[in-house]
C-alpha positions as CSV (number, residue, x, y, z in Angstrom):
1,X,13.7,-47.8,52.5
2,X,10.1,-48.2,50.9
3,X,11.6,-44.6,49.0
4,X,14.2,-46.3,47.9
5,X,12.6,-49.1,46.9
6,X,10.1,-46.6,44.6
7,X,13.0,-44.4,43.1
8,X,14.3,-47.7,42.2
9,X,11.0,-49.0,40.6
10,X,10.8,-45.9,38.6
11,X,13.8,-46.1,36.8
12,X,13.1,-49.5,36.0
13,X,10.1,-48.8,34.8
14,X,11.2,-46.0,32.7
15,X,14.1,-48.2,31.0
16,X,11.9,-50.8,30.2
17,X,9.1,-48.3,28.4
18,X,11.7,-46.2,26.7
19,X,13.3,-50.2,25.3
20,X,9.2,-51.2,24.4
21,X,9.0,-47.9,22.7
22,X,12.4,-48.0,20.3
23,X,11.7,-51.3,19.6
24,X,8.1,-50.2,18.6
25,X,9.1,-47.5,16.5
26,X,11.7,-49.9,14.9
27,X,8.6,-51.9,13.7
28,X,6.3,-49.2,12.8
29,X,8.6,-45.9,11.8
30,X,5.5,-43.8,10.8
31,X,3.5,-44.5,14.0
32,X,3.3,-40.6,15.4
33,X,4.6,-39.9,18.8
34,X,2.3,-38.9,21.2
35,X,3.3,-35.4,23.5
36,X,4.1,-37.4,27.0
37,X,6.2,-39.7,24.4
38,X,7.7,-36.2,23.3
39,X,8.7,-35.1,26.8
40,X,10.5,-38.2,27.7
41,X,12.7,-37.8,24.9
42,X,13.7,-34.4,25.7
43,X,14.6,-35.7,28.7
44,X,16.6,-38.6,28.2
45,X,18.6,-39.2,24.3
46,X,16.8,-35.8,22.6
47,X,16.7,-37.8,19.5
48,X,14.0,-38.3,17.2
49,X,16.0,-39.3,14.2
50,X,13.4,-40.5,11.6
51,X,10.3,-40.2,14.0
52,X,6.9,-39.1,13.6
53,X,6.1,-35.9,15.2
54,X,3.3,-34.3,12.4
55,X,0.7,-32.0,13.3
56,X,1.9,-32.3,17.7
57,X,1.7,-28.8,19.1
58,X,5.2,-28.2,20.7
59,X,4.7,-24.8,20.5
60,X,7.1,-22.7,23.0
61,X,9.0,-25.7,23.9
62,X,13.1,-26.2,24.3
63,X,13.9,-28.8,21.8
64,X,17.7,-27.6,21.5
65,X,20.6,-29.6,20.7
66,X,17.6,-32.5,19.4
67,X,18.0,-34.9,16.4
68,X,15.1,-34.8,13.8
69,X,17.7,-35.8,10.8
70,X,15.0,-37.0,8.5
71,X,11.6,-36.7,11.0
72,X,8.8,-35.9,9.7
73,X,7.5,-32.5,10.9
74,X,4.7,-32.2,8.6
75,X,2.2,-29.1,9.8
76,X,3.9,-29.1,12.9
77,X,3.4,-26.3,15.5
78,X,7.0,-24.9,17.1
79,X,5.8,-21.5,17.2
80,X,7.9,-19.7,19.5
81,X,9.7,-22.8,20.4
82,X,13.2,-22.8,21.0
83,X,15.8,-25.2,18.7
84,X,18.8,-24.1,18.9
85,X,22.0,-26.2,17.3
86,X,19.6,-29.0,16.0
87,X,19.9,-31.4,13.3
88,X,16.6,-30.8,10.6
89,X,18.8,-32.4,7.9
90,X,16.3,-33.6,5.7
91,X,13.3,-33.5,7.6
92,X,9.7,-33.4,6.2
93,X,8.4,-30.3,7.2
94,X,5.9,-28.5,4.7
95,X,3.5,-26.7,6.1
96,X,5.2,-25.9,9.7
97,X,4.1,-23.0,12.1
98,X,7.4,-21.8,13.0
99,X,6.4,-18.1,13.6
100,X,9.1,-17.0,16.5
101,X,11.0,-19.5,16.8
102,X,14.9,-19.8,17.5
103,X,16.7,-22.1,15.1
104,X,20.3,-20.3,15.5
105,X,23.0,-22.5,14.3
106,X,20.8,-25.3,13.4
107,X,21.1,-27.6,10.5
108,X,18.4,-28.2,8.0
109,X,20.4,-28.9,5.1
110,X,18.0,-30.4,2.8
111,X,15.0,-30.0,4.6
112,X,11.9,-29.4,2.9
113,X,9.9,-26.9,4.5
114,X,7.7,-25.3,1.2
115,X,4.5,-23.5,2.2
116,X,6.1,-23.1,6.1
117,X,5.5,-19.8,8.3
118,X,8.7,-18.7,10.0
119,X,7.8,-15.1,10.2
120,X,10.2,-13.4,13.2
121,X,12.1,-16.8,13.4
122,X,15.3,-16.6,14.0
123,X,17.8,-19.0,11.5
124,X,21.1,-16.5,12.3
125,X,23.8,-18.6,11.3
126,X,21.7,-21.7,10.4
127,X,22.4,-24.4,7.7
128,X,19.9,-23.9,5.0
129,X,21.6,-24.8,1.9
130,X,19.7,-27.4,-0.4
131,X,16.9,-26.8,1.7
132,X,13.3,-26.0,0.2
133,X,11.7,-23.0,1.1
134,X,9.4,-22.8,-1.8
135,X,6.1,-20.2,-1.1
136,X,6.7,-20.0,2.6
137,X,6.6,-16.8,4.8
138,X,9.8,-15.4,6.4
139,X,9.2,-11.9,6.4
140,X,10.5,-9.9,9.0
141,X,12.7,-13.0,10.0
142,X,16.8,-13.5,11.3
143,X,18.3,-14.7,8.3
144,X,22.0,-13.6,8.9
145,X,24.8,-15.2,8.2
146,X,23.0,-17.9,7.2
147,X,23.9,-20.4,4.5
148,X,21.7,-20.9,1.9
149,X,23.6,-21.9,-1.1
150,X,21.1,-23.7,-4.1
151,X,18.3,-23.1,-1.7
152,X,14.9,-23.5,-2.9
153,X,13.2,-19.6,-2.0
154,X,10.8,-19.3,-5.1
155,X,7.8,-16.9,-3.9
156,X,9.4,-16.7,-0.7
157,X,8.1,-13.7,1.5
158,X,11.1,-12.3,3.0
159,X,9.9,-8.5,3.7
160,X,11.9,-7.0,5.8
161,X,14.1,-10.0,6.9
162,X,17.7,-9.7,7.8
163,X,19.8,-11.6,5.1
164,X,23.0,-9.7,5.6
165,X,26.3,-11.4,5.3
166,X,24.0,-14.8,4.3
167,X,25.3,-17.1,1.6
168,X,23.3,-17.1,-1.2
169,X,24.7,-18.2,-4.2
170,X,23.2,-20.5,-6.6
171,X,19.7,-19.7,-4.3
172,X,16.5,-19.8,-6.5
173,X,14.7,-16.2,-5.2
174,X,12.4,-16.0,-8.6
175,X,9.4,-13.9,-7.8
176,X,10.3,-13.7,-4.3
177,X,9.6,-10.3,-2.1
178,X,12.5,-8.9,-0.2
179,X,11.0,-5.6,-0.2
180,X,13.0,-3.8,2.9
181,X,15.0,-6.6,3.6
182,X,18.7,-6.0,4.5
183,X,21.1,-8.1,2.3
184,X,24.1,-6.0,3.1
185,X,27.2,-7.9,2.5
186,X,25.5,-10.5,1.2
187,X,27.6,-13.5,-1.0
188,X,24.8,-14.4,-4.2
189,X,27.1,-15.7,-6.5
190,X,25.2,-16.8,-10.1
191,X,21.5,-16.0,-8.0
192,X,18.6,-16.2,-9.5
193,X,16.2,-13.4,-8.9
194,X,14.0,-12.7,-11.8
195,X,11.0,-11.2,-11.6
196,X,11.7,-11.1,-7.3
197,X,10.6,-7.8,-5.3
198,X,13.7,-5.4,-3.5
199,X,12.2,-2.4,-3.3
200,X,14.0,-0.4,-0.7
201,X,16.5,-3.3,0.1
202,X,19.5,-2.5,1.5
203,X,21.8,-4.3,-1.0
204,X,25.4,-2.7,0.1
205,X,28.0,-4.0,-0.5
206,X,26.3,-7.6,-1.7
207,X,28.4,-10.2,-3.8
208,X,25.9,-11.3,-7.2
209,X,28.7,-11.7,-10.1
210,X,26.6,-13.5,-12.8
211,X,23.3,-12.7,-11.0
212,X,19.9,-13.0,-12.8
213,X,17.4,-10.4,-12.3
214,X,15.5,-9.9,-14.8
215,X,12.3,-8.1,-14.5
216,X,13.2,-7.4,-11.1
217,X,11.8,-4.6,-8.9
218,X,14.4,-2.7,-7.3
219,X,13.0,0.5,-6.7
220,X,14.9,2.5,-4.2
221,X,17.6,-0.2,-3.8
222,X,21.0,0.4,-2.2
223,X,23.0,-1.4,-4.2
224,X,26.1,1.1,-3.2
225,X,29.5,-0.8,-3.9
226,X,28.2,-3.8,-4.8
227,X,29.9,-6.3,-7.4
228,X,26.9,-7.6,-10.0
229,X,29.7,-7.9,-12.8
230,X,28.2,-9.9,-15.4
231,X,24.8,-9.8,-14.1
232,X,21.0,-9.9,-16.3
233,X,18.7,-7.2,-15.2
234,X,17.4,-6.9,-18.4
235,X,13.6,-4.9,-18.3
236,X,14.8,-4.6,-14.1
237,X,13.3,-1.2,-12.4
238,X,15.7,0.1,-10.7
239,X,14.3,3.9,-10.8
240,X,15.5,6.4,-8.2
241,X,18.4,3.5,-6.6
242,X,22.0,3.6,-5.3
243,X,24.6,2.1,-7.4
244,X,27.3,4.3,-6.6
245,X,30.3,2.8,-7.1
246,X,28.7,-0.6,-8.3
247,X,31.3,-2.9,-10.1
248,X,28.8,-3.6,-13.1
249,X,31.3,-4.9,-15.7
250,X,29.9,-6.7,-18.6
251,X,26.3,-6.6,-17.6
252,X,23.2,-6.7,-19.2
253,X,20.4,-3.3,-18.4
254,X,19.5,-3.8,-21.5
255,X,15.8,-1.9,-21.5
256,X,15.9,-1.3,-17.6
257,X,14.3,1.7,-16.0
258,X,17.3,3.5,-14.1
259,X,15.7,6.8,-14.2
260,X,17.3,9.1,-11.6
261,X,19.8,6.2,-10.1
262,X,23.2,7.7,-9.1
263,X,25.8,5.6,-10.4
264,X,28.6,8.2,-9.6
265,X,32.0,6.3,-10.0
266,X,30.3,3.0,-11.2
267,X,32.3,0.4,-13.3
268,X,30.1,0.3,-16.4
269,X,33.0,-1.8,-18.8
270,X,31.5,-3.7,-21.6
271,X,28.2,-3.5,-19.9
272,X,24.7,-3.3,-22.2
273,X,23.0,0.0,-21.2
274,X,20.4,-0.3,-25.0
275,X,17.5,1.7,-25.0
276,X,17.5,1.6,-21.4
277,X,16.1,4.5,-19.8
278,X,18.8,6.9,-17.9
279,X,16.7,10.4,-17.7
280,X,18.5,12.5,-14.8
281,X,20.7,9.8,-13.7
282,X,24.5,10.9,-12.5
283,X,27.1,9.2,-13.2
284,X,29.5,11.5,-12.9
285,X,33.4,9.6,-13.2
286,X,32.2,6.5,-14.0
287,X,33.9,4.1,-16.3
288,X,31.9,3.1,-19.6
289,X,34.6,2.0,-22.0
290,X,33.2,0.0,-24.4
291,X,29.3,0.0,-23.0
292,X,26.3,0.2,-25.1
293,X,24.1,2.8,-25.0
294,X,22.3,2.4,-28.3
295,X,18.9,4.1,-28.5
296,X,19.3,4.7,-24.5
297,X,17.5,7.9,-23.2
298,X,20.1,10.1,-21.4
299,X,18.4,13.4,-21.3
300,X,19.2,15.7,-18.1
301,X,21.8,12.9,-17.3
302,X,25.0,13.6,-15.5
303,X,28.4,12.3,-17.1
304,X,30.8,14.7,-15.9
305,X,34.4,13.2,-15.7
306,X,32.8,10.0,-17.5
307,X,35.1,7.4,-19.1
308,X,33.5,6.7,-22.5
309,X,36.1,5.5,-24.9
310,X,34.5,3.3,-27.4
311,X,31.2,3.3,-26.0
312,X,28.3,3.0,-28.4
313,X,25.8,6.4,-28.2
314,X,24.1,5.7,-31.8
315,X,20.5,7.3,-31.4
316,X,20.7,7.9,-28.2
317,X,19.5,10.7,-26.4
318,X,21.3,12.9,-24.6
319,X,19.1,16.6,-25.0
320,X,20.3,18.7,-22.2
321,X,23.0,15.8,-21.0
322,X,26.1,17.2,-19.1
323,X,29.4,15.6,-20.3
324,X,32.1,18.3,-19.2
325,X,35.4,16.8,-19.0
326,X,34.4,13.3,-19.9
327,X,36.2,11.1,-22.6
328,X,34.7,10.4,-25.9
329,X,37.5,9.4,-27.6
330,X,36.8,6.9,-30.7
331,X,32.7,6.5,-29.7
332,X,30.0,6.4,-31.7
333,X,27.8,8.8,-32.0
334,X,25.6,8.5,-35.0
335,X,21.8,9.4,-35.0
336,X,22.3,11.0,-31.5
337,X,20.2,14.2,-30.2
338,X,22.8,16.2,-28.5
339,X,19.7,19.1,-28.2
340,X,21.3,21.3,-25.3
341,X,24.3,18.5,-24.3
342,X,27.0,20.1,-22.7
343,X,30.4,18.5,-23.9
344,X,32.9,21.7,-22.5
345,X,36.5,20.1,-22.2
346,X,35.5,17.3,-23.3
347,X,37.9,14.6,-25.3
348,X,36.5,13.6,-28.7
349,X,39.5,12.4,-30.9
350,X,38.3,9.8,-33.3
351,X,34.5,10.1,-32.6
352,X,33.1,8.1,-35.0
353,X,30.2,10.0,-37.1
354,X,30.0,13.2,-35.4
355,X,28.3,14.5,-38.4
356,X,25.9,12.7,-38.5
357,X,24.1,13.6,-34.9
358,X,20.9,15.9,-34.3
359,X,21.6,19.2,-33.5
360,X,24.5,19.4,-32.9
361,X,24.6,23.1,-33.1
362,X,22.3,23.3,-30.2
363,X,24.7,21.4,-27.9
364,X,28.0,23.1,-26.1
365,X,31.7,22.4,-26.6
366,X,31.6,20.8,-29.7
367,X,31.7,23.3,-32.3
């Protein structure tokens, strides 16, 4: 009986301080809650909708399926801590320790979480779109299929994280580093990513129609059968990379360093190649009708089978280029150096100013 009695006491007593403590907070929104406060929570409602939790250390804790629409998380520490389907939506979070953590499925759509640490977190499948992410550290963290469309990831480390099949498009990535991060599959519709580090990034396959990347590092990049129709990489360094079979339609290289990138069967349409710097790149069948490749250096390049009707090769360079079997027909050619160019079998009705190219005795299968 006197158990009964105390069981009974207990829950009383618990009803009464969870009604004192709502009521409290109803009063005074930006008093912080204290870590017992925390626990009870978790165990009853799990929500702390527009509550105070800045700077507690609920590191390695279970705060899954929890409401913190709008809390403020400000240099929190969930390191480790696992959040699995939870609301962020808006929450205050700058300056977070969120290193480990599991935040698959969660939401935290306009959450701003700049200068945060979520190294090794995982956010597989999350809701990050509108969020910002501005100078914090997610390198080597779970990124994929995650949403992050018009999300703020300016200076962003993401080394090594997994961003494949993640929605990216309209994402500010400006001088982020993604260097050996997987984007594969990736959607980055109208991205912008000047100046931003992918060296070695696996980029297969990756969505970025009207992508900005100017000044981009892409050393090494895989960007094999990827559509970046459209897209700026003006100045980019994309030196020794894998665009074979890229759909590059209409865009911009102008001045970019693609020295000895394979671009074998590449869709190169209308796309601006001037003075851009091609030296023992293949790109053996690929399509070019139309492109601009004034001034460009194309010396011990590969062009074999190479559509180039219309293209535009005034003073560029092409000593010791191979262009068997590919079509010429009604390009430009002026102020060329065709020094040791092979051009056996190749078609050059209407080649506009033949004439007037440098040495063209030296080359093979024009004369």
């Amino acid at each position: 009986m006197r158990m009964s009695i105390s069981i009974r006491l207990n829950v009383v007593l618990t009803i009464l301080f969870m009604a004192s403590f709502f009521a409290e907070e109803s009063l005074a929104g930006s008093k912080r809650l204290e870590l017992e406060e925390v626990k009870l929570v978790l165990r009853t409602s799990r929500n702390f909708s527009n509550k105070n939790l800045s700077g507690l250390d609920l590191s390695g804790m279970d705060l899954s399926n929890s409401n913190l629409k709008n809390a403020d998380l400000r240099n929190i520490n969930l390191k480790n801590a696992t959040i699995r389907e939870s609301d962020f939506g808006g929450a205050r979070m700058g300056k977070s320790r969120l290193q480990g953590a599991d935040l698959q499925d969660s939401n935290l759509n306009n959450a701003n979480m700049e200068k945060s640490n979520l190294s090794g977190a995982s956010l597989k499948g999350a809701n990050l779109s509108n969020a910002n992410l501005e100078k914090s550290d997610l390198s080597g963290a779970n990124l994929s299929e995650a949403r992050l469309r018009n999300t703020n990831l300016r200076r962003v480390n993401l080394r090594k994280a997994d961003l494949s099949k993640a929605n990216l498009s309209d994402a500010n990535l400006e001088e982020a580093d993604l260097t050996g991060a997987s984007v594969a599959g990736a959607i980055m519709y109208s991205v912008k990513m000047n100046d931003a580090s992918l060296i070695g990034a696996d980029m297969e396959n990756v969505a970025m129609v009207k992508a900005e990347l100017t000044g981009a590092s892409m050393v090494g990049v895989n960007l094999r059968n990827a559509d970046i129709n459209k897209a700026k990489l003006y100045e980019a360094d994309l030196r020794g990379a894998n665009l074979e079979g890229v759909k590059a339609n209409g865009a911009n290289f102008e001045e970019a360093n693609l020295m000895g990138v394979s671009l074998i069967g590449a869709e190169l349409d209308s796309a601006n190649l001037k003075k851009s710097n091609l030296t023992g790149a293949n790109l053996s069948g690929a399509t070019m009708k139309g492109t601009r490749l004034e001034e460009a250096n194309l010396s011990g390049a590969v062009l074999n089978d190479a559509g180039l009707e219309k293209a535009d090769l005034s003073n560029a360079d092409l000593t010791g280029a191979k262009l068997k079997k590919a079509n010429l027909n009604y390009s430009d050619l002026t102020g060329a150096n065709l020094t040791g160019a092979d051009f056996s079998e190749s078609k050059m009705e209407g080649v506009k100013n033949i004439e007037k190219t440098l040495n063209i005795g030296k080359s093979k299968g024009l004369l």
